[in-house]
C-alpha positions as CSV (number, residue, x, y, z in Angstrom):
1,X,107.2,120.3,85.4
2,X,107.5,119.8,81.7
3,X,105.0,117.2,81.5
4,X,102.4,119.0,83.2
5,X,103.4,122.9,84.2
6,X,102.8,121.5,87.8
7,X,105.3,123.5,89.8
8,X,107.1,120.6,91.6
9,X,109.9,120.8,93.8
10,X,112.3,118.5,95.7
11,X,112.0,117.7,99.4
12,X,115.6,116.3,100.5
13,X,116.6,113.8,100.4
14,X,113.8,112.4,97.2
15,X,110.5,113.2,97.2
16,X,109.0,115.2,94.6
17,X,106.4,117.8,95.8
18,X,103.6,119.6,94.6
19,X,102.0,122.0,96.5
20,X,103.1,120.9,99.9
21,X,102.1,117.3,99.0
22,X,104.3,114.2,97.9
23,X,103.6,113.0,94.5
24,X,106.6,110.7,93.6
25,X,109.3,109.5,95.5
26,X,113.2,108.4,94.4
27,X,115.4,105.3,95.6
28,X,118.8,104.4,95.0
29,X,120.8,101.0,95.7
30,X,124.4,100.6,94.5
31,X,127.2,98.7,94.6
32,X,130.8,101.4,94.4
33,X,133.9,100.5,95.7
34,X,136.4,103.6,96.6
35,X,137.2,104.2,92.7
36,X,133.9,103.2,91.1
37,X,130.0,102.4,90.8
38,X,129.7,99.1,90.1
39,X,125.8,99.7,89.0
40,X,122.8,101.3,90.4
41,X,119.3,100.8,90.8
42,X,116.7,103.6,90.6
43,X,113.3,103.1,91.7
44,X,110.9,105.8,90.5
45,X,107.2,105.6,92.1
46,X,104.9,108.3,90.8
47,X,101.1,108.7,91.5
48,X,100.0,109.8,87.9
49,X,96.2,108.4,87.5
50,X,94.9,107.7,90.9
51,X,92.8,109.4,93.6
52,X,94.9,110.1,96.2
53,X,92.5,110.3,98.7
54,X,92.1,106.3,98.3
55,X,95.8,105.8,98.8
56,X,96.2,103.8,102.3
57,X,99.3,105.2,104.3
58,X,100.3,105.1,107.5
59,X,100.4,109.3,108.4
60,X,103.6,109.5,110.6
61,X,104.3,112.7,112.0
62,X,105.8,115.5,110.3
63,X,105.0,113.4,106.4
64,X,103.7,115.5,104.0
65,X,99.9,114.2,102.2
66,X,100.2,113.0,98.8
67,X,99.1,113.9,95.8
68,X,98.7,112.5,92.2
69,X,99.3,114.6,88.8
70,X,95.5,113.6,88.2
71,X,94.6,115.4,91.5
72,X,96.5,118.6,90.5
73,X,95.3,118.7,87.1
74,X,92.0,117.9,87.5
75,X,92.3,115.0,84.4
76,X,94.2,111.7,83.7
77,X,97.4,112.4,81.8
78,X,99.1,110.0,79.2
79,X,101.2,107.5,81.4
80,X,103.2,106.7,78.0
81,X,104.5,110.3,77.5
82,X,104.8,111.2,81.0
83,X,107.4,107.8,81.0
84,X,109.0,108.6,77.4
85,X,109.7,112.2,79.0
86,X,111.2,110.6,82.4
87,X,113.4,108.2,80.6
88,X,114.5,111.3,78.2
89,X,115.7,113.2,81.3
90,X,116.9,110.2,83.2
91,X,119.2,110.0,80.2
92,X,119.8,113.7,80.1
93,X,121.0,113.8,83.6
94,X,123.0,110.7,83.2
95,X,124.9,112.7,80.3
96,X,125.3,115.6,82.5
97,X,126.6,113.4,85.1
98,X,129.2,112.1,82.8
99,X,130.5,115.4,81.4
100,X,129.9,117.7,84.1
101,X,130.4,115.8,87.3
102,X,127.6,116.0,90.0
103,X,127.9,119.3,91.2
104,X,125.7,120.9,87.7
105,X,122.8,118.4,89.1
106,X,123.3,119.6,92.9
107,X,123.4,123.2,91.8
108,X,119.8,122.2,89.4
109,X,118.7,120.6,93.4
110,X,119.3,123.5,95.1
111,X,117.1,125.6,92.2
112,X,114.1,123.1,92.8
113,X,114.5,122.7,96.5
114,X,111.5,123.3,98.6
115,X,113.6,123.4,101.8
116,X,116.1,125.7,101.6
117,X,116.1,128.4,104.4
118,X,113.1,126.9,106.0
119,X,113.2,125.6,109.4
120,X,113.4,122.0,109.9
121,X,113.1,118.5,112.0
122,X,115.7,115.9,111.2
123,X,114.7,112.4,112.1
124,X,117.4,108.9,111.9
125,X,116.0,106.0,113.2
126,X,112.9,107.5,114.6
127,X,114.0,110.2,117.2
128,X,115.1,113.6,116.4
129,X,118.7,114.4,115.5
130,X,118.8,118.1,114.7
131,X,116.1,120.7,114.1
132,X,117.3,124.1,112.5
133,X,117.5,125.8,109.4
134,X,117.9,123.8,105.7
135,X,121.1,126.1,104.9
136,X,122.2,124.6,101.7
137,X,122.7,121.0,99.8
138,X,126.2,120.2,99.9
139,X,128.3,119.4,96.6
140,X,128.0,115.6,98.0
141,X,124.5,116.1,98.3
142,X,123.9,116.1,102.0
143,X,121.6,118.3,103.6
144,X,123.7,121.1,105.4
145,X,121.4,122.3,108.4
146,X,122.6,125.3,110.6
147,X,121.2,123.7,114.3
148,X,119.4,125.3,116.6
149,X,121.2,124.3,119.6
150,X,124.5,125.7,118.8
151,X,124.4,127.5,115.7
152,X,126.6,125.2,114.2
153,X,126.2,123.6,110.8
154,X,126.0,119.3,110.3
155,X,125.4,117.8,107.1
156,X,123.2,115.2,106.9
157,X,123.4,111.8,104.8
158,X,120.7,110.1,105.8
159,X,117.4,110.7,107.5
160,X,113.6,111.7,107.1
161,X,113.6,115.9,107.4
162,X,110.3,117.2,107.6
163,X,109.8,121.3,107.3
164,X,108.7,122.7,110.6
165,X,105.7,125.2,109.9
């Protein structure tokens, strides 16, 4: 958003989207015990310069197309600011983090979330789980879907949830 004026938003659990499309994606490993993070690891992959149409992936149902920022924009943009401007926020967040808790980030999620009262397919280990309605992101971060099957409400850890259009 800052880097560009792209109007990106999040797609749970961590994609970044732009116009219905996938332009970066997030991973986390850690090592906590019950009392503390040992460390983390953040992977970041972002399609900045590239045509996306020459990006080879396997299309699995209900996965959004990708995108790049070059794509949106219609030009290259600087790789070095757009990563000076990352790692700025990274560290912003990280501070936030440390002085708010999480729930200031979850409640920035919720703000950015392309989901969010949109019907949806929740996949785990390739078969559907629950399809319903993306009600909320949880202070703990998990997805909380309102199911179709019995109106109930899960909240979901884990899992590839695609909107249902």
């Amino acid at each position: 958003r800052d880097a560009t004026g792209l109007d990106a938003t999040l797609k749970w659990p961590n994609d970044v989207m732009i116009g219905g499309k996938k332009v970066a994606g997030i991973l986390l490993a850690l090592s906590a015990e019950a009392d503390a993070i040992n460390y983390a690891v953040v992977g970041i992959g972002l399609n900045a310069n590239v045509d996306a149409s020459k990006i080879k992936i396997e299309r699995e149902e209900g996965r959004p197309p990708v995108t790049s920022l070059q794509d949106e924009l219609g030009h290259a943009v600087s790789r070095l600011a757009l990563a000076k401007l990352l790692l700025e926020k990274l560290e912003r967040y990280c501070l936030v983090l440390e002085s708010q808790g999480p729930e200031a980030i979850v409640e920035e999620w919720r703000k950015r979330s392309s989901m969010l009262g949109l019907p949806v397919r929740v996949m785990q280990r390739g078969r559907l789980q629950y399809s319903g309605i993306a009600a909320d992101i949880n202070d703990d971060g998990s997805l909380r879907v309102r199911t179709d099957d019995s109106g109930g409400e899960v909240a979901v850890v884990s899992g590839d949830v695609s909107v249902v259009y």
